[in-house]
PyMOL Python script that loads the backbone (N, CA, C, O; Angstrom):
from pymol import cmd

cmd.read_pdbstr("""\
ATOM      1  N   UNK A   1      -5.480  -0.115 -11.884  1.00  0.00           N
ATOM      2  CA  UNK A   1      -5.747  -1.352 -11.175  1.00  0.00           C
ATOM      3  C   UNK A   1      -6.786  -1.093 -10.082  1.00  0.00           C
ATOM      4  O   UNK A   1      -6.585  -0.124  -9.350  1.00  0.00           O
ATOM      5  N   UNK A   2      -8.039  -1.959  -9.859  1.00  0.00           N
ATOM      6  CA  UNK A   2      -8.808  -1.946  -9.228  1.00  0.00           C
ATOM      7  C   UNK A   2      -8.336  -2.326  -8.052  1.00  0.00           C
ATOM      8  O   UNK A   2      -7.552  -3.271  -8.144  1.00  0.00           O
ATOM      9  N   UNK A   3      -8.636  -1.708  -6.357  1.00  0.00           N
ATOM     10  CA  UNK A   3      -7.898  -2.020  -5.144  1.00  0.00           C
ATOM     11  C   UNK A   3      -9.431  -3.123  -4.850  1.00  0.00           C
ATOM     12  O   UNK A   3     -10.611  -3.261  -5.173  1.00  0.00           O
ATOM     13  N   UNK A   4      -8.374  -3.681  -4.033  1.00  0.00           N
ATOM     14  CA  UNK A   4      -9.392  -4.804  -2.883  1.00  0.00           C
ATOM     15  C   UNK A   4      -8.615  -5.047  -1.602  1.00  0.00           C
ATOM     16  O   UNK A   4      -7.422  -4.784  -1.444  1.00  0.00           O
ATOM     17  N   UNK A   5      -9.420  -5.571  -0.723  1.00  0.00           N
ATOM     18  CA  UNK A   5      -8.976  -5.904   1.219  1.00  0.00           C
ATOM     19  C   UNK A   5      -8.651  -7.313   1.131  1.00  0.00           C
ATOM     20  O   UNK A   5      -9.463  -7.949   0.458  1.00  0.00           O
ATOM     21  N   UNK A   6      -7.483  -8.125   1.728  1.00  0.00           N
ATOM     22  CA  UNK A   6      -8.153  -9.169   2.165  1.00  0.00           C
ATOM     23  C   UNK A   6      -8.050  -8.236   3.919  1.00  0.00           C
ATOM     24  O   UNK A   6      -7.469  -7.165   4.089  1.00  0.00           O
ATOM     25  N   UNK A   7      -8.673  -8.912   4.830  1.00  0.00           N
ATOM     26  CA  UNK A   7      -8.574  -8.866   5.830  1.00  0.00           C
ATOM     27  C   UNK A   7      -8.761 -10.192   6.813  1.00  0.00           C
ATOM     28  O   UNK A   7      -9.415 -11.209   6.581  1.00  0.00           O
ATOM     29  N   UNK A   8      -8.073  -9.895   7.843  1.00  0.00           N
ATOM     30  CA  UNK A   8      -7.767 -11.386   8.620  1.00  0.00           C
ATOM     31  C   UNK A   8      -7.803 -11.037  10.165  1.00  0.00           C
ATOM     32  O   UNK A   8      -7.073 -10.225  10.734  1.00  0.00           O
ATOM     33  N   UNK A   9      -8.948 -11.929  10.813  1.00  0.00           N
ATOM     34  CA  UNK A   9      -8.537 -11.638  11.941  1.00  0.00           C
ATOM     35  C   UNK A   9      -8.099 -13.073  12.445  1.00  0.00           C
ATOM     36  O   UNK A   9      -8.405 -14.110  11.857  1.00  0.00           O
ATOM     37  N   UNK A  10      -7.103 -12.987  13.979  1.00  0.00           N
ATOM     38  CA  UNK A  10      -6.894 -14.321  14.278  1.00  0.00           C
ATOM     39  C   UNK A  10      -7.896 -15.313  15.236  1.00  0.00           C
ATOM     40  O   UNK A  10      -7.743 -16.534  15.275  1.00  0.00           O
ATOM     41  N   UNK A  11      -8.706 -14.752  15.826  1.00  0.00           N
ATOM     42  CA  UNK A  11      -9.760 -15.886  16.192  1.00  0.00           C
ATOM     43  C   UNK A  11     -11.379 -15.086  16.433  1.00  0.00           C
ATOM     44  O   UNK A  11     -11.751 -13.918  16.549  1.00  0.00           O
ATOM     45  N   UNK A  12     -11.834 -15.999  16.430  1.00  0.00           N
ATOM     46  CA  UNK A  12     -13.748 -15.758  16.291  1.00  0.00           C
ATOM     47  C   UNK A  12     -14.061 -14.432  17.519  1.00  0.00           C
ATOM     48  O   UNK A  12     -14.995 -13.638  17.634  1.00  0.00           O
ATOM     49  N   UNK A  13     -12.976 -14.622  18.207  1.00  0.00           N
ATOM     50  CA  UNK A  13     -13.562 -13.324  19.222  1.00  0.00           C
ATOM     51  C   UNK A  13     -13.250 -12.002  18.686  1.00  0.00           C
ATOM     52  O   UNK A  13     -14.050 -11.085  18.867  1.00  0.00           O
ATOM     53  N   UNK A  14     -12.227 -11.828  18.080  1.00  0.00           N
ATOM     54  CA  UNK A  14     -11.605 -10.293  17.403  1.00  0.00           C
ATOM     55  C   UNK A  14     -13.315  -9.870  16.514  1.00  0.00           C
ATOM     56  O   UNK A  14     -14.263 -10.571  16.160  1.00  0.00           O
ATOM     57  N   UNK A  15     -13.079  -8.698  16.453  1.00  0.00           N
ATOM     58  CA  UNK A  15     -14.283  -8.087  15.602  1.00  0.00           C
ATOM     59  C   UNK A  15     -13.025  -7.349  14.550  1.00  0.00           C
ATOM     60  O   UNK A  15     -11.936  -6.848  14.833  1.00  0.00           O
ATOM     61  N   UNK A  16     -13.809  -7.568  13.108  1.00  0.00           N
ATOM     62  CA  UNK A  16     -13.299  -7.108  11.775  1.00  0.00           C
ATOM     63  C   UNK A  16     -13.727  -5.698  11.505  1.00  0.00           C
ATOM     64  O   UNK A  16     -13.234  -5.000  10.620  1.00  0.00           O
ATOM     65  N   UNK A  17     -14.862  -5.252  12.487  1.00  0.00           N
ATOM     66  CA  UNK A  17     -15.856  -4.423  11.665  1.00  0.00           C
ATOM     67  C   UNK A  17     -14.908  -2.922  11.357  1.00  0.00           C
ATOM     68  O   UNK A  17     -15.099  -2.318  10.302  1.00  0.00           O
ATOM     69  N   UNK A  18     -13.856  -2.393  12.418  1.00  0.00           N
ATOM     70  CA  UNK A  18     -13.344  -1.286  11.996  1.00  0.00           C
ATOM     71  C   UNK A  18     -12.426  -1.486  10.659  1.00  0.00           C
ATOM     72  O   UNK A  18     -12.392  -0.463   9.975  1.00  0.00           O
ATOM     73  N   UNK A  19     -11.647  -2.623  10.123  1.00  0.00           N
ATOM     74  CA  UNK A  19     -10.906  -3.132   9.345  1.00  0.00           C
ATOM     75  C   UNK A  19     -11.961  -2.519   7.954  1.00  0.00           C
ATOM     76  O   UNK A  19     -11.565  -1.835   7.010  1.00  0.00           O
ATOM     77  N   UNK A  20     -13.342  -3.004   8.195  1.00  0.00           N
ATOM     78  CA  UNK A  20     -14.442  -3.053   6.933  1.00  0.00           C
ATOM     79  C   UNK A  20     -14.678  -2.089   6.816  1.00  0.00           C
ATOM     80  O   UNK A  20     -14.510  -1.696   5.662  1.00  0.00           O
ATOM     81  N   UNK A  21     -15.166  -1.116   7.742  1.00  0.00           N
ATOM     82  CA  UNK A  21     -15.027   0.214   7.616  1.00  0.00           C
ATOM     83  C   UNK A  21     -13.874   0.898   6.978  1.00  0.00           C
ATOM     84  O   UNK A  21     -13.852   1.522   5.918  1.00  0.00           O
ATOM     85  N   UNK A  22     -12.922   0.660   7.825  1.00  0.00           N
ATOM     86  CA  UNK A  22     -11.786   1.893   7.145  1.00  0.00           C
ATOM     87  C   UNK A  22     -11.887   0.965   5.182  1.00  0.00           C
ATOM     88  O   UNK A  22     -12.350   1.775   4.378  1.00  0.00           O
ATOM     89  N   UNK A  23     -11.633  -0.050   4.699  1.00  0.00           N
ATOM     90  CA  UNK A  23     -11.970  -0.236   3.307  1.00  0.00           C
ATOM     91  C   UNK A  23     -13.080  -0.078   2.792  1.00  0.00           C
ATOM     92  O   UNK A  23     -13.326  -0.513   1.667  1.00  0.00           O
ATOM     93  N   UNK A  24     -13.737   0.411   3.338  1.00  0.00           N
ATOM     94  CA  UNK A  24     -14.784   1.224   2.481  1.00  0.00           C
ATOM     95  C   UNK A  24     -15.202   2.797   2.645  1.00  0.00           C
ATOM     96  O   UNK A  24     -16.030   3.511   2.080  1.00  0.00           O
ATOM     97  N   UNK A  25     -14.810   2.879   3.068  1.00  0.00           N
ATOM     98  CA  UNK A  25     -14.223   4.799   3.489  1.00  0.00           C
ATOM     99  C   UNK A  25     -13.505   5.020   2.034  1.00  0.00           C
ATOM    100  O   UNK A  25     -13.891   5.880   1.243  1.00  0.00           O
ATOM    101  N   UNK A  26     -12.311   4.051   1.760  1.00  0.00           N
ATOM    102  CA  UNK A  26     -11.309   4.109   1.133  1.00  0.00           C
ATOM    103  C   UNK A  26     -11.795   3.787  -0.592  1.00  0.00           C
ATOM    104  O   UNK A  26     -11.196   3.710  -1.665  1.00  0.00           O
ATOM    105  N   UNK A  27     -13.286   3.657  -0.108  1.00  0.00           N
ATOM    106  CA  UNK A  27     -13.862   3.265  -1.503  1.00  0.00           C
ATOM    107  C   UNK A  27     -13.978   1.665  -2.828  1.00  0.00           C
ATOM    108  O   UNK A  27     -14.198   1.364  -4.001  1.00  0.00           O
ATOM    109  N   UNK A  28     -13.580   1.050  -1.272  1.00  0.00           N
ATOM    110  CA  UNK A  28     -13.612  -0.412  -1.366  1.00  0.00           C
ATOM    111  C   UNK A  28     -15.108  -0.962  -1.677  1.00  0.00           C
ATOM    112  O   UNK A  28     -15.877  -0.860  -0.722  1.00  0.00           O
ATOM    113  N   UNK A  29     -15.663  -1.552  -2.912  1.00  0.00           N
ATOM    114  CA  UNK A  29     -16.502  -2.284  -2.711  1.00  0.00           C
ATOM    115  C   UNK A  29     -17.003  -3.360  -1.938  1.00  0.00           C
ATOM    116  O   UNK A  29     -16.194  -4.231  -2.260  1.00  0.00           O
ATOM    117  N   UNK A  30     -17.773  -3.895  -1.148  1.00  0.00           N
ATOM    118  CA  UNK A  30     -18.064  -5.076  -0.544  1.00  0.00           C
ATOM    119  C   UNK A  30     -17.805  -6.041  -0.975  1.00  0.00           C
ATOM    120  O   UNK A  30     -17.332  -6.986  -0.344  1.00  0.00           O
ATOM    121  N   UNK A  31     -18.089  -6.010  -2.289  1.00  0.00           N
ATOM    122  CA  UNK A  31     -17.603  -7.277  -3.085  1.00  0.00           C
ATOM    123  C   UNK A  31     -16.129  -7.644  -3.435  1.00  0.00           C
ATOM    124  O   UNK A  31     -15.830  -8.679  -4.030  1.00  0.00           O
ATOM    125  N   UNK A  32     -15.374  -6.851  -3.079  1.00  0.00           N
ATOM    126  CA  UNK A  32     -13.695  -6.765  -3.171  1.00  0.00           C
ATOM    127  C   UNK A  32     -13.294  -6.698  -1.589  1.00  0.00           C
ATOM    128  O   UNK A  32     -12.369  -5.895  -1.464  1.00  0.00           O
ATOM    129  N   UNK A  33     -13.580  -7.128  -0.653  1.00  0.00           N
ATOM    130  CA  UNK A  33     -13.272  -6.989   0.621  1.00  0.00           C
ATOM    131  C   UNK A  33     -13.685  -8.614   0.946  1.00  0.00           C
ATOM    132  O   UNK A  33     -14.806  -9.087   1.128  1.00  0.00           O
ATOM    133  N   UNK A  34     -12.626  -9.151   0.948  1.00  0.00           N
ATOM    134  CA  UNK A  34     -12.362 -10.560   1.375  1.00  0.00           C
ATOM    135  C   UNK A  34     -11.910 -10.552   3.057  1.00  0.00           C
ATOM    136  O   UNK A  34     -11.110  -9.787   3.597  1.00  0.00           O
ATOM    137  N   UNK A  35     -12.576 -11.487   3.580  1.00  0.00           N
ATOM    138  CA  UNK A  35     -12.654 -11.871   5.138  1.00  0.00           C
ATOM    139  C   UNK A  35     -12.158 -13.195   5.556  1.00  0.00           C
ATOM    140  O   UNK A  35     -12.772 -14.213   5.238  1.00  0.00           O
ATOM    141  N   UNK A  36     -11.252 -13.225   6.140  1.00  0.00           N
ATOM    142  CA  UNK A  36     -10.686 -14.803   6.971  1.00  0.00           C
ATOM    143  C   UNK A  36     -10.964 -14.441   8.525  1.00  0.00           C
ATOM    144  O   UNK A  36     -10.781 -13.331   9.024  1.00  0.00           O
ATOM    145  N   UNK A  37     -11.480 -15.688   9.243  1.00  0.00           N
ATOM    146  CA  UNK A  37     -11.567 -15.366  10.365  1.00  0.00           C
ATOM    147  C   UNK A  37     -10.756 -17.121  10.773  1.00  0.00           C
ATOM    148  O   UNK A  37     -11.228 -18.255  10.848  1.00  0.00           O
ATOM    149  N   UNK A  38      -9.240 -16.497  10.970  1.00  0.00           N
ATOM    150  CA  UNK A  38      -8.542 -18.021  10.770  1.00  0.00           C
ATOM    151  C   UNK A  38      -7.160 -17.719  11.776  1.00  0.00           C
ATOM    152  O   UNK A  38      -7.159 -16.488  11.741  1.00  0.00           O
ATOM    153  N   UNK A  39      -6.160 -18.049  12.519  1.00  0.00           N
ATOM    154  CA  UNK A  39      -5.116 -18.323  12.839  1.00  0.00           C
ATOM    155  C   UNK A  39      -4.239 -18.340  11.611  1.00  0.00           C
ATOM    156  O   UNK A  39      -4.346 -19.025  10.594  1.00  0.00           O
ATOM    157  N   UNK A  40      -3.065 -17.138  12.045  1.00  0.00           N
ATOM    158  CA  UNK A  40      -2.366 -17.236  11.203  1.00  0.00           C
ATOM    159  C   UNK A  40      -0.964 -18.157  10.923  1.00  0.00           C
ATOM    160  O   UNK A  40      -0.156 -18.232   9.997  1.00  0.00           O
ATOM    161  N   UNK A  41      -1.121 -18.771  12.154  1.00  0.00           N
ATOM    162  CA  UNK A  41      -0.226 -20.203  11.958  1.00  0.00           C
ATOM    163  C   UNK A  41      -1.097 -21.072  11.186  1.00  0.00           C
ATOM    164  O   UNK A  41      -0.385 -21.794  10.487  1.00  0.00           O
ATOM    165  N   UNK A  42      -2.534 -21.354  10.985  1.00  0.00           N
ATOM    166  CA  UNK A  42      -2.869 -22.397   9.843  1.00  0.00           C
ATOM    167  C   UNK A  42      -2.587 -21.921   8.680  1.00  0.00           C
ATOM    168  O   UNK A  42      -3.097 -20.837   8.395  1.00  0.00           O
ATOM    169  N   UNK A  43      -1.968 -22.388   7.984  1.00  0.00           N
ATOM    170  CA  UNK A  43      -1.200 -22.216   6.785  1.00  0.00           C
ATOM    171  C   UNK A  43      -2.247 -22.715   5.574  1.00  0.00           C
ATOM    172  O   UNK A  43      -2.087 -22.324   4.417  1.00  0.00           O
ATOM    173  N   UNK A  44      -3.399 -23.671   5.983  1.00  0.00           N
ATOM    174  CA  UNK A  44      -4.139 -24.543   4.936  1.00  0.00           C
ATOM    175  C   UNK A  44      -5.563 -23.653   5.429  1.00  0.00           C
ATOM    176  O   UNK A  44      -6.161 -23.538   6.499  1.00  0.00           O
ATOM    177  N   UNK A  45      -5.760 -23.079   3.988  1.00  0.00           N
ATOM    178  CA  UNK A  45      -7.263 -22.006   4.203  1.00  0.00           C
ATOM    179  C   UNK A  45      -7.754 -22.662   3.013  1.00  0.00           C
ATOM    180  O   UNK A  45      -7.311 -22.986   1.911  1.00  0.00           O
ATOM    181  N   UNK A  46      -9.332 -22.769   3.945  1.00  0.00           N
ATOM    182  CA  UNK A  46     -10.506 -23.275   3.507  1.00  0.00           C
ATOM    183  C   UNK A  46     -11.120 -22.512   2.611  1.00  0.00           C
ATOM    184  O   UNK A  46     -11.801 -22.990   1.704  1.00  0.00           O
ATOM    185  N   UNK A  47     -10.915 -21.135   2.803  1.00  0.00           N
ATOM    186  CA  UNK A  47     -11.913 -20.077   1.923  1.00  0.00           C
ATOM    187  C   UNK A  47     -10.441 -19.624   1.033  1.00  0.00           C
ATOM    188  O   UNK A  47      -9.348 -19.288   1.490  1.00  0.00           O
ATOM    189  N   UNK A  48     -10.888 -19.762  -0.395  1.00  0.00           N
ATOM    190  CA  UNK A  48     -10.122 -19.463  -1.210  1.00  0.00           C
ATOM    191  C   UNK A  48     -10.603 -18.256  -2.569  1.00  0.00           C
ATOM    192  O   UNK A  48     -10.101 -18.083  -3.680  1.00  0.00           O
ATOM    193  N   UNK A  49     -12.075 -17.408  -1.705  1.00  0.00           N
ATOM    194  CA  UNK A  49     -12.378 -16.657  -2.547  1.00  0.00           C
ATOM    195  C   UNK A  49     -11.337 -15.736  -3.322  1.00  0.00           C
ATOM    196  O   UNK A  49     -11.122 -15.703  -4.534  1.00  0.00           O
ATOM    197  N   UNK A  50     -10.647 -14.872  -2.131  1.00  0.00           N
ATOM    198  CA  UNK A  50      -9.677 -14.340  -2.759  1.00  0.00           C
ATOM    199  C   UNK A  50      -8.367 -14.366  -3.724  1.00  0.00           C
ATOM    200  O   UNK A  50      -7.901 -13.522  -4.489  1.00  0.00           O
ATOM    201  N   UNK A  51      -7.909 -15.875  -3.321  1.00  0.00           N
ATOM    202  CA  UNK A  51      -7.580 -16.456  -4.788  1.00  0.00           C
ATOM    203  C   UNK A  51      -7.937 -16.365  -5.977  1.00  0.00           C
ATOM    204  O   UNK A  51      -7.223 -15.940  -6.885  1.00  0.00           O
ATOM    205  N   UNK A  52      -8.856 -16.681  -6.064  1.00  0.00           N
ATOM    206  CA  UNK A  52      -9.919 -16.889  -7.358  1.00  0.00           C
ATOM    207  C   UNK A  52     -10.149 -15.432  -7.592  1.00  0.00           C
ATOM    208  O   UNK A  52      -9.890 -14.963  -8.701  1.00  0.00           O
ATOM    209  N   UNK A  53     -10.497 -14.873  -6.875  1.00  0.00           N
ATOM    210  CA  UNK A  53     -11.087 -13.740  -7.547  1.00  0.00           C
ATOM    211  C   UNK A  53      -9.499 -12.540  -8.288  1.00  0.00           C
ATOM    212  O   UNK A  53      -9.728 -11.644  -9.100  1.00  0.00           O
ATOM    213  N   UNK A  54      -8.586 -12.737  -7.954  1.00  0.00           N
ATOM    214  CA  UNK A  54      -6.920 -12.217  -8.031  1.00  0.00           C
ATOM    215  C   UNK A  54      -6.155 -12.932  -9.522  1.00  0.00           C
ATOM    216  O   UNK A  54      -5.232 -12.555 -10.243  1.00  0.00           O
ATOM    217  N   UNK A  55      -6.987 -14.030  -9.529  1.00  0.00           N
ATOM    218  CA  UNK A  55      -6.490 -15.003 -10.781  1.00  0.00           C
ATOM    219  C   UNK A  55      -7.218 -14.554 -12.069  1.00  0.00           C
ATOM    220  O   UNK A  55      -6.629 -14.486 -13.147  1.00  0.00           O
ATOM    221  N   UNK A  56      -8.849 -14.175 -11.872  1.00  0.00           N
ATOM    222  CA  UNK A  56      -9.194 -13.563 -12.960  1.00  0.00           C
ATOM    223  C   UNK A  56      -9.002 -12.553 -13.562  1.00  0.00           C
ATOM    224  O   UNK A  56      -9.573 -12.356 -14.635  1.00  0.00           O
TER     225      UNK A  56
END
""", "prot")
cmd.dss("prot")
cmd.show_as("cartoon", "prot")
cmd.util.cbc("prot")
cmd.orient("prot")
């Protein structure tokens, strides 16, 4: 099984970038490293790449 990230931070001020790093150290493609930059009390997400891409 091929690995992938989602990663989540909870608001626009947090920085992701060590999160992106350590998954690609780990040999994570870019293209398998999914990003929310959302509150994790909103329950209704707009970006549903990672869905989609988990379903195929």
């Amino acid at each position: 099984m091929k690995e992938f990230a989602y990663i989540r931070v909870s608001s626009k001020d947090q920085n992701e970038c060590r999160q992106v790093i350590a998954m690609a150290s780990r040999g994570i493609p870019a293209e398998r490293i999914f990003l929310e930059k959302l509150s994790g009390k909103n329950t209704r997400r707009p970006d549903t790449s990672c869905l989609r891409f988990l379903r195929r």
